[in-house]
VEXLUM-262520 format. One record per residue (C-alpha): x, y, z. Coordinates in steps of 0.5 Angstrom, whole numbers, padded with zeros to 4 digits, always signed. Example, Ala and Ser with C-alpha at 12.3 -4.5 7.8 and 13.67 -1.06 7.14 Angstrom:
REM residues 2
+0025-0009+0016+0027-0002+0014
REM end
This chain:
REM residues 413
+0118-0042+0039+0119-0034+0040+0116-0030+0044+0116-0022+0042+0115-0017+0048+0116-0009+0047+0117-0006+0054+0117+0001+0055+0121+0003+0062+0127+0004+0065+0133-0001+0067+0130-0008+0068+0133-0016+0068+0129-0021+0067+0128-0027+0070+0126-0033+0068+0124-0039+0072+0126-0047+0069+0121-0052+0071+0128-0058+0070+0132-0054+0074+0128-0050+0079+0132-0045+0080+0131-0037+0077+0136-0035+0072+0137-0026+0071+0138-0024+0065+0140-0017+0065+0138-0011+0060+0141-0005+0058+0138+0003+0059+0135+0004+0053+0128+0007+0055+0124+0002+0049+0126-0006+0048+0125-0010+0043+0126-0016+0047+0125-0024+0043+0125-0029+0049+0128-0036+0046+0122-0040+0051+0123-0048+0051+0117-0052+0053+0118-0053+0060+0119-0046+0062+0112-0044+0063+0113-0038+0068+0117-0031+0067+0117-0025+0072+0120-0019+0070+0123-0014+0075+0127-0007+0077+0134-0007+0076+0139-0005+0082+0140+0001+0079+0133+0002+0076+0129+0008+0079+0123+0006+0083+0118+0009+0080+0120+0005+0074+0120-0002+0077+0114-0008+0075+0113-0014+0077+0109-0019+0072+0107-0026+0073+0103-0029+0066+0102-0037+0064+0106-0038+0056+0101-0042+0052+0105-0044+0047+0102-0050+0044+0094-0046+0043+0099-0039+0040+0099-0042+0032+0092-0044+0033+0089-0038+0036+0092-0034+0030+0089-0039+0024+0082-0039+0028+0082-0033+0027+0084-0032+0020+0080-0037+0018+0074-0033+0022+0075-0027+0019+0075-0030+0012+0069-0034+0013+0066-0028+0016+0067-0023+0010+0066-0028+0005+0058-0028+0008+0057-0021+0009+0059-0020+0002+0058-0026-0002+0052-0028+0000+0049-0022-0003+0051-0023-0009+0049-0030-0009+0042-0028-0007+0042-0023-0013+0044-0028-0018+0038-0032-0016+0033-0026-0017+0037-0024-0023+0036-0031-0026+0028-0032-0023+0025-0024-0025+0029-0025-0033+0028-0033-0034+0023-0035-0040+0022-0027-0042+0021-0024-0049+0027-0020-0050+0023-0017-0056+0016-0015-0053+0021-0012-0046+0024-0007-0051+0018-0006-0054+0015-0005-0048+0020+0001-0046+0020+0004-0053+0012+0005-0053+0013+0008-0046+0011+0016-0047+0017+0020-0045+0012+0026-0043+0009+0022-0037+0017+0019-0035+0019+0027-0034+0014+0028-0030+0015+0022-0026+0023+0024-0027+0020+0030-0023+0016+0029-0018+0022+0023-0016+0027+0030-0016+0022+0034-0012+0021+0027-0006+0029+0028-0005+0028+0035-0004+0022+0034+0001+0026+0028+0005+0032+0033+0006+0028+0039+0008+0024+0033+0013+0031+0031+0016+0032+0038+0018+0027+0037+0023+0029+0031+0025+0035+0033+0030+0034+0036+0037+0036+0043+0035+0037+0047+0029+0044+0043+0027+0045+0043+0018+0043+0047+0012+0038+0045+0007+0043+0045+0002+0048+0041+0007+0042+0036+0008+0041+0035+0000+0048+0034-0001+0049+0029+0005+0042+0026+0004+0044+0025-0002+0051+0021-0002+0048+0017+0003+0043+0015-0003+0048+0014-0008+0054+0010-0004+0047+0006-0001+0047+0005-0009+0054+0002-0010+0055-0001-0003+0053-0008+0000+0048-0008+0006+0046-0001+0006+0053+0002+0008+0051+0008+0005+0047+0010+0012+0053+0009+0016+0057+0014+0011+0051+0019+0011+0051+0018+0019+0060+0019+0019+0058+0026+0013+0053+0028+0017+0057+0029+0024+0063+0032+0020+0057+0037+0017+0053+0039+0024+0058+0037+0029+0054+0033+0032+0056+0026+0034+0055+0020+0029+0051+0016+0034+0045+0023+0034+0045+0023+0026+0045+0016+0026+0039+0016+0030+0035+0022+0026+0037+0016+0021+0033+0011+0024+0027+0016+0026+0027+0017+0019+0026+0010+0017+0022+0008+0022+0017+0014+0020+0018+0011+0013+0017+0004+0013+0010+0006+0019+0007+0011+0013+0008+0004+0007+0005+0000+0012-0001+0004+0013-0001+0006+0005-0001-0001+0004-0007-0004+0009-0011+0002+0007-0011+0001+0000-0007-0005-0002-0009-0011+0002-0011-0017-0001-0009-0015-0008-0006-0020-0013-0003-0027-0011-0005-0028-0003+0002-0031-0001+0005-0024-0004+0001-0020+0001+0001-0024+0005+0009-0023+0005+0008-0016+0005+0003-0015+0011+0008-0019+0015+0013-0013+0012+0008-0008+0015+0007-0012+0022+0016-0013+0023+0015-0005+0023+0008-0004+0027+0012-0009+0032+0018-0004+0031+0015+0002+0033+0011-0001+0039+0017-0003+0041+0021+0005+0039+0015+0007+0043+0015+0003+0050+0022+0005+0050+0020+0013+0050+0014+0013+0055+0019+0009+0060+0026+0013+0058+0027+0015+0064+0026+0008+0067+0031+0007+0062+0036+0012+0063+0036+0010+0071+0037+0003+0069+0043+0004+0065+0046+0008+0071+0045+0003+0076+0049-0002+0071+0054+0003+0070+0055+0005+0078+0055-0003+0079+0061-0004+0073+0064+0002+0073+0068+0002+0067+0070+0005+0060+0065+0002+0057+0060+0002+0060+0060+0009+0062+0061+0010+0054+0056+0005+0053+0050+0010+0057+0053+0016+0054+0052+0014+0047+0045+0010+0049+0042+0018+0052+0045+0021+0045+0041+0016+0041+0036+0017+0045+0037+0024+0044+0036+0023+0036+0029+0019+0037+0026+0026+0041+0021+0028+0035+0018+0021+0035+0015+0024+0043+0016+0031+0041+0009+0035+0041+0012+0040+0037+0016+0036+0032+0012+0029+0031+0006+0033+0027+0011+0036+0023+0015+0029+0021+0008+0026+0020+0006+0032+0015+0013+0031+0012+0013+0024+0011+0005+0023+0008+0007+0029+0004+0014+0025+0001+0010+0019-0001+0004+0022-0004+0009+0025-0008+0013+0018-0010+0005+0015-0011+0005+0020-0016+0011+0017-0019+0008+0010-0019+0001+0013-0022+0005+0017-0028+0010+0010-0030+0005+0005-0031+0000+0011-0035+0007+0011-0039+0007+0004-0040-0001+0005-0041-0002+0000-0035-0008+0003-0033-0007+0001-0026-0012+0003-0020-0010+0007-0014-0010+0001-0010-0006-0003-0015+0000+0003-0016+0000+0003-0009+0002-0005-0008+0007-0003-0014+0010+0002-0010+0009-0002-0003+0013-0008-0007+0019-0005-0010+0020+0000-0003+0020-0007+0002+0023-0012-0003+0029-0007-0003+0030-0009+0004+0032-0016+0002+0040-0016+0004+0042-0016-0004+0047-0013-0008+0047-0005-0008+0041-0001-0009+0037-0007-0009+0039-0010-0016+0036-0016-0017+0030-0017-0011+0026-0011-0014+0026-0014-0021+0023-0021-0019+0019-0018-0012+0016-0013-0016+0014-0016-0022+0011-0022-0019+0007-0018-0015+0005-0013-0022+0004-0020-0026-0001-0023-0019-0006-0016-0021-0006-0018-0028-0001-0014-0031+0003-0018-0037+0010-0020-0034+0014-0016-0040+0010-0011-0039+0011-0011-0031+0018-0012-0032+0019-0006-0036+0016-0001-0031+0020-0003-0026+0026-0004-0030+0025+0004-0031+0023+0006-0025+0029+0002-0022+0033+0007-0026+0030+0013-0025+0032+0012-0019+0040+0011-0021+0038+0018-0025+0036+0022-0020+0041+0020-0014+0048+0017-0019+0048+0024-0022+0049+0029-0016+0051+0023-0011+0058+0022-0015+0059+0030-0015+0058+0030-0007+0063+0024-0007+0068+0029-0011+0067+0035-0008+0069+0031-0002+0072+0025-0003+0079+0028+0001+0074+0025+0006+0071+0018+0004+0077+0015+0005+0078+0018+0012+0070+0016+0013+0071+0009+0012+0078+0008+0017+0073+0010+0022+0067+0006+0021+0073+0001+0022+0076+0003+0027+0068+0005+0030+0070+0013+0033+0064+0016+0035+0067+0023+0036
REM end
């Protein structure tokens, strides 16, 4: 077997030690200042040196001593083609798998015939209003991300724009990779660190899923089948453990911060330097959750988006004559916003359809009905973000591809 070597130094020989034969065998070679060396090692030669020439310059000379492990070489390279493929296949098949399975629950045993229906009797004035009001909460979210950056660092027409191609590629993009472009976007926009938006990312977030929760235990608990709210109240305590957890980690920041310069005095490495740098940037972006100037205004802003989408839900089911309480729109809006968080397909396809209108069906909504307004609710959502995220993505679509390479390649600059 081979073994391959690029060497960038001035004159060198290259010594090769025999086990058979004990002795060190010199093969010289020429001055050009960049070799592609193949070295023909036999089993038996476990050991090479390289070393500096007579006529070599000092400065220029190395010694290395390493250990050839011919017979684990081929292995290790299968093992991890074979690792990379597995780990491919799980982050992008499963999702579809799971999808699959929703499509096939949320649909089987439905009448065709009574959903159409459904969706033909709906009263357009009522879904336009919806439509409306859906348009005016992304205008809000941008207007609320301006305030969640530490300083004064993008427009509110540059928040629309990269708020919503983050939405959009969210819509056809697994795993919710639609943050991570939104988080790469925004860097180039701002001129911040992608570690400082992806952070104001998390705070938005964070204050979202905290606002459904309280929604929700306000006015929805116990409604319907008592495992599905069951389900969802457990939804509502991962975020409630969450932000306790956001929120220790805030009060001790300074504990934090003196922690992690401790480890990086004792490593005193590349990593760990960078690792201290980008947690204080994070922390950075987390500065509205303990600002008393900022806090009260991501609060105000986030009541305000979901008062506005609850009066999307109320204006869906009044056009599909549900005559759902307040209490029962707001379990309508609380399932579809928390089953998208299942790792399906993109935008959610699938776990909505079935989560939703088994919570819908619970409260006494007839299931082809039920299906229908999510159905409809699904795709005002596509409506809304599809039309002005694909725009963003031509305007800047120089730039996706580079944003991709990066999100690779994991810079942060």
């Amino acid at each position: 077997m081979a073994f391959f070597l690029i060497a960038d130094t001035l004159p060198f020989e290259i010594r090769t030690y025999s086990a058979n034969s004990q002795r060190l065998r010199a093969l010289p070679i020429g001055d050009r200042s960049t070799q592609l060396i193949r070295l023909a090692i036999s089993s038996e030669s476990l050991q090479f040196l390289f070393a500096p020439t007579a006529d070599a310059p000092e400065q220029a000379g190395f010694a290395v001593k390493r250990k050839v492990r011919l017979d684990t070489e081929t292995a290790s390279v299968h093992q991890h083609r074979v690792h990379s493929l597995k780990r491919k296949l799980l982050s992008r098949g499963v999702p579809w798998i799971i999808t699959v399975v929703a499509l096939y629950l949320a649909f089987e045993g439905v009448d065709w015939a009574t959903l159409i229906a459904h969706i033909r009797e709906v009263t357009p004035l009522l879904i336009a209003g919806a439509l409306a009001l859906t348009v005016c909460s992304y205008l809000f979210r941008s207007r609320r991300w301006q305030h969640l950056f530490p300083r004064p660092s993008i427009s509110f027409s540059a928040s629309c724009k990269v708020l919503i191609l983050g939405f959009f590629m969210n819509n056809i993009l697994p795993a919710r990779a639609g943050e991570f472009v939104r988080a790469h976007m925004g860097a180039k926009v701002t001129g911040e660190t992608r570690t400082l938006v992806l952070a104001t990312i998390a705070t938005e977030r964070l204050a979202d899923g905290v606002m459904l929760s309280l929604f929700f235990v306000a006015f929805a608990l116990g409604l319907g089948d008592q495992s599905m709210s069951s389900g969802l109240l457990y939804v509502a305590y991962l975020f409630a453990a969450a932000t306790a957890s956001v929120a220790l980690i805030l009060v001790n920041r300074a504990r934090v911060f003196s922690l992690a310069d401790r480890i990086h005095q004792r490593v005193d490495n590349r990593a760990s330097r960078y690792a201290t740098d980008r947690l204080r940037i994070f922390m950075e972006g987390l500065s509205p959750l303990y600002s008393r100037h900022k806090f009260p205004i991501l609060t105000l802003w986030t009541f305000v988006i979901w008062s506005v989408e609850l009066g999307v839900y109320y204006l869906i089911q009044q056009g599909f004559n549900a005559n759902l309480s307040l209490h029962g729109c707001v379990l309508f809006m609380v399932a579809v916003n928390f089953s998208s968080l299942i790792p399906a397909a993109p935008g959610g396809i699938g776990v909505i359809e079935w989560a939703a209108t088994a919570v819908l069906t619970s409260i006494g909504v007839p299931r082809e009905q039920a299906l229908s307004m999510v159905i409809l609710q699904h795709a005002m959502q596509y409506l809304v973000v599809g039309i002005p995220g694909a725009m963003a993505m031509l305007t800047w679509k120089k730039e996706i591809p580079e944003v991709e390479r990066e999100i690779e390649e994991g810079s942060d600059e």
